[in-house]
Backbone as CSV, one residue per row, in Angstrom:
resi,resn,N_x,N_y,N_z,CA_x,CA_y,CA_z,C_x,C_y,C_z
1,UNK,156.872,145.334,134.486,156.552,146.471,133.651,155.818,145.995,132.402
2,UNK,154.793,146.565,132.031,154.147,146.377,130.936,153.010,145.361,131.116
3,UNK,152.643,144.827,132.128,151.615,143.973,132.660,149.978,144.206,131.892
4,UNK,149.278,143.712,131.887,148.026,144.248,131.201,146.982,143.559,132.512
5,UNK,145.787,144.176,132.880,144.911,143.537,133.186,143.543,143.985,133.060
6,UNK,142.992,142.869,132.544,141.537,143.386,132.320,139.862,143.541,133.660
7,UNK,139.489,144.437,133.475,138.617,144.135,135.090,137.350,144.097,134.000
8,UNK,136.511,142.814,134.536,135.580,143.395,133.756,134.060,142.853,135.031
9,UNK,133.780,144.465,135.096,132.261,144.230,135.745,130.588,143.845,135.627
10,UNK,130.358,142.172,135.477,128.774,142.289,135.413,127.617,141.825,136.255
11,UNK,128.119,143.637,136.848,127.176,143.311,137.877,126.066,144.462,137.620
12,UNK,124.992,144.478,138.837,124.308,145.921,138.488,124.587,146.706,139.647
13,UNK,126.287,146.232,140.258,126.789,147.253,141.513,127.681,148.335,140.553
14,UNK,127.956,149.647,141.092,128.672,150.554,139.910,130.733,149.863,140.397
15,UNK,131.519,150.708,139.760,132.422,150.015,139.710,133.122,151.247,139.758
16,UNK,134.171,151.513,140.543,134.942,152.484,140.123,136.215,152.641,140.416
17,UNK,137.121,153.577,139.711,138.483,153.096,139.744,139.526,154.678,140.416
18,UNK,139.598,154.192,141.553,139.745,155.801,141.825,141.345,156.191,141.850
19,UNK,141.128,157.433,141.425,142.787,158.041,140.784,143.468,158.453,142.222
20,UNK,144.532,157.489,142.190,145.851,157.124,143.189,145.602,157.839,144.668
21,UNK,144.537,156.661,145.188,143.620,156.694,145.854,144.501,156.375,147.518
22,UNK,144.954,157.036,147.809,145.395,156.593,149.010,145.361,155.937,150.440
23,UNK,144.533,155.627,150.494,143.540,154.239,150.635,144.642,152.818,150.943
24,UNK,145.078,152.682,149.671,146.242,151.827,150.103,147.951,152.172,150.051
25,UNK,148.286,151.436,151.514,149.847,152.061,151.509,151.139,151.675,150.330
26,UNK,150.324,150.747,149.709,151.402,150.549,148.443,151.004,151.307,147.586
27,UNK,152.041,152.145,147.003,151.858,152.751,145.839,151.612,152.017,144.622
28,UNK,152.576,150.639,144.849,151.919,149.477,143.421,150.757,149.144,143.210
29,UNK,149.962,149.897,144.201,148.519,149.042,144.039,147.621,149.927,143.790
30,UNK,148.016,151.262,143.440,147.299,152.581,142.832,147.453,152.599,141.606
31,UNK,146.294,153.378,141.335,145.886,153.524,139.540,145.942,154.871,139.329
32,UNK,146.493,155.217,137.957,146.250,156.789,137.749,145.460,156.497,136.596
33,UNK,144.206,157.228,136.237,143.285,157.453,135.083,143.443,158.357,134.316
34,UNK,144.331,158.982,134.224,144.927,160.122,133.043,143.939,161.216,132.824
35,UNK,143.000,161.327,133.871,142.307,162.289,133.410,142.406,162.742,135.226
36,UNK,143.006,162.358,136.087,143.377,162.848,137.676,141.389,162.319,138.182
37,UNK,140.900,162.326,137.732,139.715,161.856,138.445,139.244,160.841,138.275
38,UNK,138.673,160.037,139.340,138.043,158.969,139.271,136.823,158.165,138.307
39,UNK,136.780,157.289,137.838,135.996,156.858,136.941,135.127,155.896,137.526
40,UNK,133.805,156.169,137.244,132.936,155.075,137.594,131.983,154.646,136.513
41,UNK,131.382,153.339,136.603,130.512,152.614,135.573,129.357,152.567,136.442
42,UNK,128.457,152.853,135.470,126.706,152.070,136.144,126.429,150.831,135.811
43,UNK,127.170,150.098,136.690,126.363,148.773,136.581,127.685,147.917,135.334
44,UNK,127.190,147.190,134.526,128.156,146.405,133.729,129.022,147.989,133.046
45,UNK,130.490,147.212,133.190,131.720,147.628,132.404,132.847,146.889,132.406
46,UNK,133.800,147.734,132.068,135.087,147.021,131.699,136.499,148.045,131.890
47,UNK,136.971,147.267,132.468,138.543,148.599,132.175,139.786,147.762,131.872
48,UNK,140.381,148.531,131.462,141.953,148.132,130.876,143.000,148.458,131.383
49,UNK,143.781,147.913,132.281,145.246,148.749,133.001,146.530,148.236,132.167
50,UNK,147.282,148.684,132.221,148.894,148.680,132.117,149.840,148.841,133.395
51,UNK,150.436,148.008,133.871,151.545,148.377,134.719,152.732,149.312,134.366
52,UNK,153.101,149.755,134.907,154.169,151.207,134.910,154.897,150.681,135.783
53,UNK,156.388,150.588,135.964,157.518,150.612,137.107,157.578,151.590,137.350
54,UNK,158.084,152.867,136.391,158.643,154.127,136.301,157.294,154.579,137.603
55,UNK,156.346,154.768,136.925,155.201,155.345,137.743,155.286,154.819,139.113
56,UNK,155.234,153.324,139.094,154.726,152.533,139.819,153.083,152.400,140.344
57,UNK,152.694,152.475,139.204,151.370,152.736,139.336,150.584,151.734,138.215
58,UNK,149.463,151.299,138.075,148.713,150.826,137.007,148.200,152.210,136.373
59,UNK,147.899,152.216,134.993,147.756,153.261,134.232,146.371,152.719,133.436
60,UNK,145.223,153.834,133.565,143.825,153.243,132.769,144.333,153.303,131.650
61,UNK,144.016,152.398,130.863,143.884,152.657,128.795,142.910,152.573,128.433
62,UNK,142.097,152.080,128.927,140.590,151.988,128.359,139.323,151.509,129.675
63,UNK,138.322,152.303,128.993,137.269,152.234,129.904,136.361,152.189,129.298
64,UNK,135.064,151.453,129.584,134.009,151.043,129.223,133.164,151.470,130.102
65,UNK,132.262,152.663,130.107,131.241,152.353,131.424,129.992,151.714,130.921
């Protein structure tokens, strides 16, 4: 709980972080973006997660597109 990780993209592929995307069967390995929709960057960015137990989810805090 309380984990931090930083993603940071520089590429000129877009990047995106999609909200608790079911896609994968672990729920630990889903992100919620606090805004329920998916976020994408053009090309270079950066994002910020937090781990959640309660949630069990990574939680965006910050985004850079």
């Amino acid at each position: 709980d309380g984990q931090y990780l930083i993603v940071l993209n520089y590429t000129t592929f877009d990047m995106t972080a999609a909200h608790d995307s079911g896609v994968d069967p672990a729920a630990a390995n889903r992100i919620y973006t606090m805004t329920g929709a998916d976020r994408t960057t053009t090309g270079n960015g950066a994002a910020t997660f937090i781990y959640n137990t309660s949630a069990a989810r990574w939680i965006l805090i910050a985004w850079d597109p």
